[in-house]
N, C-alpha and C positions, 0 to 999 in steps of 0.2 A: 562563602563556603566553596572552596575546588574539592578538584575529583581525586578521590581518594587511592585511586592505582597507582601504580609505576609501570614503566616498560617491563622491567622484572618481572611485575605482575603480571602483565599478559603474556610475556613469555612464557611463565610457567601453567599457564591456560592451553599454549596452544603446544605445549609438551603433551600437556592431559589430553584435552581431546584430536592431537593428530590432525588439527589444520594449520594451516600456514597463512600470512597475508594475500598470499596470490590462490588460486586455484588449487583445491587440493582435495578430493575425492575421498580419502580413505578415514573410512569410519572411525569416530573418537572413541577412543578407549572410556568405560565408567571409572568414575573418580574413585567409587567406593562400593562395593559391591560383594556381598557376602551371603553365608544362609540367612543370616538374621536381619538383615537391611536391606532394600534397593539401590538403587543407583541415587544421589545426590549430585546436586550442582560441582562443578571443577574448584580445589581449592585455588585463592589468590589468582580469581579472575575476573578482577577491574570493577564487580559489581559494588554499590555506592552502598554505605552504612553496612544497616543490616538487612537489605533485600535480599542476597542469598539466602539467609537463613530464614528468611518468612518463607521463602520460596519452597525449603527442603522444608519448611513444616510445614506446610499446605500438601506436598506430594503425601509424606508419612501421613496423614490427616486422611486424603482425599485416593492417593494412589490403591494400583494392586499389582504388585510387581510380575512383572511377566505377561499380563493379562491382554488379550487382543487388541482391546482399546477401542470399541462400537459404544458410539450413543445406543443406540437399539439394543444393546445387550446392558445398559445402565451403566454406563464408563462416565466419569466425566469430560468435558470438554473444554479443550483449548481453542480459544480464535488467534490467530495472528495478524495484522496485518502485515505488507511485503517490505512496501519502498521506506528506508532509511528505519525500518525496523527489524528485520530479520537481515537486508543489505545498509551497506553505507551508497546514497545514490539513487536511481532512480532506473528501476529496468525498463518500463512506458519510455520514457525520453531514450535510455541504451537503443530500444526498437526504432522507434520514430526515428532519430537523427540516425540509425543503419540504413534505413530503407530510405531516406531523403538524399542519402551521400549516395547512394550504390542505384537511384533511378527505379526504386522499388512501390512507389506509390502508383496507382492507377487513375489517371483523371475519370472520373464519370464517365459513365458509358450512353448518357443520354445528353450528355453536355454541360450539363444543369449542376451547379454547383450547390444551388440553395437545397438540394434535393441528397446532398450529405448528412446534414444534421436541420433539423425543423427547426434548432435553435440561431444557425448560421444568418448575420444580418444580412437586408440588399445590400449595405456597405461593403463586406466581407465578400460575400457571394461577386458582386461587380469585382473587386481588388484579385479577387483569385482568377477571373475569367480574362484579366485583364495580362496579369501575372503572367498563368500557364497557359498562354494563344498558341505556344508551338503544339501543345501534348493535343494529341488523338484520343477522340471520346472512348474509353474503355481498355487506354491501352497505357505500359508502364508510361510515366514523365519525365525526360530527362534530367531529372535534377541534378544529375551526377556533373554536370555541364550547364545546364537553365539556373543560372542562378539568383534571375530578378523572378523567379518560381518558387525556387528554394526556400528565398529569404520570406517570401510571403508565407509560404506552409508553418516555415517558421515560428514568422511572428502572430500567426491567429494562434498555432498550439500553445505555444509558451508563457504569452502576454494577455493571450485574447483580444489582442487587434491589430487591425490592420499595419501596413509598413506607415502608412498614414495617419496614424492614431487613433482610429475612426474603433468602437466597437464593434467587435466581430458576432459576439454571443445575445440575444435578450430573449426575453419572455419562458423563463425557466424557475422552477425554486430551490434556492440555493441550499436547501437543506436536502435534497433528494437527488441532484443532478449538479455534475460540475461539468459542462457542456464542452471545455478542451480535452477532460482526459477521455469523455465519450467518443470525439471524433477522430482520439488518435487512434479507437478501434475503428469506428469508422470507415476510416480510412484505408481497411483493411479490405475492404469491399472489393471483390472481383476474383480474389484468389482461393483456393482452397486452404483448409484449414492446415492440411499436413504444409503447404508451402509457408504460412507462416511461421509453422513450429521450425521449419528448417533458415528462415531470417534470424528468428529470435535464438534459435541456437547458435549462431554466425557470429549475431552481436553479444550473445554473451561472451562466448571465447575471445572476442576482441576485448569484450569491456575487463576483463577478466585477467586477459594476459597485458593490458596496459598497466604500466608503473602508475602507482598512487599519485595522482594530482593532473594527471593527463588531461588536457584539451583537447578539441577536435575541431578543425575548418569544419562548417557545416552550413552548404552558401557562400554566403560573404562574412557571415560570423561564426565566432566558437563557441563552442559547448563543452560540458563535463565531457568526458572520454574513459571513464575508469569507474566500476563496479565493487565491491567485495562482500561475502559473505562475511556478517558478526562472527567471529572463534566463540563468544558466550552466548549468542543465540542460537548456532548452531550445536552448543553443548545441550541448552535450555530446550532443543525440541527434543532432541535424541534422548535427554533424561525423562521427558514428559511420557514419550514412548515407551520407555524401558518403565514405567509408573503404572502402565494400562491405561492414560488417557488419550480422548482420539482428539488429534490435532488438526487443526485446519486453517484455509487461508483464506480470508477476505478483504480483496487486493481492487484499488480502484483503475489499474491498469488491466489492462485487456487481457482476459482468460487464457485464450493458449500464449500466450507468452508469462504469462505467471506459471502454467504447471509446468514449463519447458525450466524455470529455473526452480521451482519447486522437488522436483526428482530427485534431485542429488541429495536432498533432505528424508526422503523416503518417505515425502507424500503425495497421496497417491493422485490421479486426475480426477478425480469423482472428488474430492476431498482439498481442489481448489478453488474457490469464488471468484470472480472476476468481470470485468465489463464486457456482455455477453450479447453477441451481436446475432441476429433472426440468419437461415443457410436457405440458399437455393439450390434442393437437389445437396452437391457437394459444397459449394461456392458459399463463400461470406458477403452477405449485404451490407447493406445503412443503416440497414433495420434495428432497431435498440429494441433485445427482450424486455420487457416490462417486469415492474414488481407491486405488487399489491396492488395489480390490477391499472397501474399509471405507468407515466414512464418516468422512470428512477432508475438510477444507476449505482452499484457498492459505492456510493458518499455519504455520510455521516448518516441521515436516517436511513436512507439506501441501505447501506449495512447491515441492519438490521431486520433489514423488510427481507434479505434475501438469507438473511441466517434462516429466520422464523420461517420463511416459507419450506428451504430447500432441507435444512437440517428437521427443522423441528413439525414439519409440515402441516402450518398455520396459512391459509389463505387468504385474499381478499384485502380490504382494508387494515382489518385485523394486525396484519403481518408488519405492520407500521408504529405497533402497540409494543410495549416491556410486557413478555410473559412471566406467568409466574416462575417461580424459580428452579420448577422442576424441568421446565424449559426454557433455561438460561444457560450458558456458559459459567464454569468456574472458574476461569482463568481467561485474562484477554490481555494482549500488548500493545501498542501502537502508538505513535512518534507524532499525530497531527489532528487540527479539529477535524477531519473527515472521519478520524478512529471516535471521535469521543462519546459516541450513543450506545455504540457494542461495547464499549470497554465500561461502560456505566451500568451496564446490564449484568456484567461478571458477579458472579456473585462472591468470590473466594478473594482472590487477586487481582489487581487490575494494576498493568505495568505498562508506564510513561516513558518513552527515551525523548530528553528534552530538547527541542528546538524552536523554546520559544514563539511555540504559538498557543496566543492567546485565549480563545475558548477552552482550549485540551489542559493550560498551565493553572487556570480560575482554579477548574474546577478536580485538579489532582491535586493543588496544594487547599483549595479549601478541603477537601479530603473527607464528605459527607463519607459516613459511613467506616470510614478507619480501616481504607482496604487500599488504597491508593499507593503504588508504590514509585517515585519517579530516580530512573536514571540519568548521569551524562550521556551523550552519545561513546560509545566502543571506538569511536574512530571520528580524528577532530572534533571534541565536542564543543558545541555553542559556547561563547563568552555568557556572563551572565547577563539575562535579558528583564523585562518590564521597566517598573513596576508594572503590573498588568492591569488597565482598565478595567475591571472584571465589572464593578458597579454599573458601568455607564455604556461600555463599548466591548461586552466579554461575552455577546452572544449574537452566532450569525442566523439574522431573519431571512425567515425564506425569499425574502425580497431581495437580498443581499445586503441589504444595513445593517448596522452594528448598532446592539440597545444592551441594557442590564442585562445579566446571568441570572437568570433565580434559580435557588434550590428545588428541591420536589416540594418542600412546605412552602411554597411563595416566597421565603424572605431572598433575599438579595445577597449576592456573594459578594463580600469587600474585596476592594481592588488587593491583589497578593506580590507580594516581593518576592522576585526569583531565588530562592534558596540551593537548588543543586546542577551543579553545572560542570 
């Protein structure tokens, strides 16, 4: 099965709502908007079957047009996640590879490299000490120039190991913590929080203003180099908005660089989640805030632990549990297994942009529940992927092994064939 748009089609999307492929700030006009109706989805734009139309009857269903859109005032709620779901790309990597190129990282102020993340190996820890011997404890590194540093920072973020192959990450669980996207907040240690908001503004406009398909030297290797907002996701908040529901962001890149690209959507910073590092005084640590009382970071049950705690104000272990449905989300998006615990939790909708990965694909096309809606990606979408292991190898253990998916009733999800792409 291919994806059902044309170019035509998104053209006529980004007629409707007033973006364009590149950077483009001004508000989309409503598709449809009358006394008797709210706003609905942009016609003839790009979405797969009939997932518009489940979408505008969930708003009709669930919305209240005009209405402020507070959980605490009983609105329903939207979760998004960020990277390759609301963007094409990934704004954690746009940050990291800015501040790697431009000498924006700060080595440790006490030397000590194992003293970034608790998860970082002595393998890792030795390769970076070894790496960065020019950088000053506490002070920028010049990566912009260092680039047997560079490539190390690199390859722990990207790869999780060493230039040597060596693991860089262990003793974490995988279902609570993904210990690279932690340390690229991490990494952010030393600085104040406004100087980050001002890198991640840098690198947006850069990612932003490059032509679609751009690379970037970064080190000795390249990287993606180019960002874009969805034209239908960015219809799909502003319509939610215009519905009365309160939308929000649970992103497992690093907090102030999520609400820095967040803004221009018009949501707010109290109203974005993100991997959220402990302050000194002014100043960003190592320090990883905690959820449910552990440490966990927005990754797949992480997401969950800090919806419930922050939105729905569930404590403790607790915050790791599916609430009842009065405190769930109606509506959740998101493109990877790290989304698939929050978007399990929606109770209304729950919408997939496909990229073929395996936990997230089980268990939207086995589609417990008849709520599951999956799209192509907006921009390049995946060829078609699986068959997906779903029986055998369709679920990540906290160990990080791959076993059976089961359902909430115990039985076992059969391995599933990629249907939309």
């Amino acid at each position: 099965m291919t994806r059902l748009a044309s170019a035509a089609a998104l053209a006529g999307l980004l007629a409707v709502s007033g973006c364009s492929s590149s950077h483009d700030s001004t508000p989309a006009a409503p598709s449809s908007i009358s006394t008797a109706s709210c706003r609905t989805l942009a016609q003839n734009s790009a979405w797969y079957g009939d997932n518009r139309d489940r979408i505008d009857a969930m708003l009709t269903k669930l919305g209240t047009c005009g209405a402020a859109g507070s959980v605490t005032a009983g609105a329903p709620l939207a979760l998004f996640d960020w990277d390759n779901t609301i963007v094409k790309n990934d704004i954690g990597d746009a940050t990291f590879f800015w501040m790697v190129r431009n000498g924006k990282l700060k080595a440790p102020a006490d030397g000590n490299w194992a003293g970034t993340s608790p998860y970082l190996t002595p393998q890792a820890a030795s390769a970076l000490s070894r790496a960065c011997a020019a950088a000053k404890p506490g002070q920028p590194m010049p990566t912009d120039a260092d680039t047997a540093c560079a490539d190390e920072l690199v390859s722990i973020y990207t790869d999780a190991k060493t230039k040597a192959g060596e693991s860089a990450f262990a003793g974490f669980n995988a279902r609570r913590m993904e210990p690279a996207y932690a340390w690229a907040a991490q990494m952010q240690a030393g600085w104040r929080e406004a100087d980050i908001v001002e890198f991640a503004k840098t690198a947006r406009k850069e990612n932003l203003d490059a032509p679609a398909g751009t690379e970037q030297k970064v080190g000795s290797g390249v990287q993606t180099g180019w960002v874009r907002y969805y034209p239908q996701m960015r219809d799909l908040v502003e319509t939610l908005h215009a519905n009365g529901f309160d939308v929000r962001i649970i992103s497992a890149s690093a907090e102030p660089v999520a609400r820095v690209w967040a803004e221009e959507l018009g949501i707010p910073a109290d109203h974005v989640m993100g991997v959220r590092t402990a302050r000194d005084g002014d100043v960003l640590t190592s320090r990883l805030v905690p959820c449910g009382g552990e440490a966990a970071i927005t990754y797949i049950e992480g997401k969950r632990c800090r919806v419930n705690e922050e939105v729905f104000g569930v404590s403790g272990p607790a915050a790791f549990d599916q609430q009842p449905e009065p405190k769930r989300a109606a509506f959740a998006a998101g493109d990877s297994d790290t989304d698939v615990t929050f978007l399990t939790d929606a109770t209304a909708l729950r919408l997939v942009l496909n990229r073929n990965k395996t936990e997230l694909m089980c268990t939207a096309y086995d589609d417990a529940g008849g709520n599951w809606l999956v799209n192509p990606m907006f921009i390049d979408p995946k060829k078609q992927g699986g068959p997906y292991a779903c029986a055998t190898k369709g679920y990540i253990e906290p160990s990080g092994a791959k076993g059976p998916l089961h359902r909430p009733d115990g039985s076992v999800v059969p391995d599933q064939q990629d249907r939309v792409y």
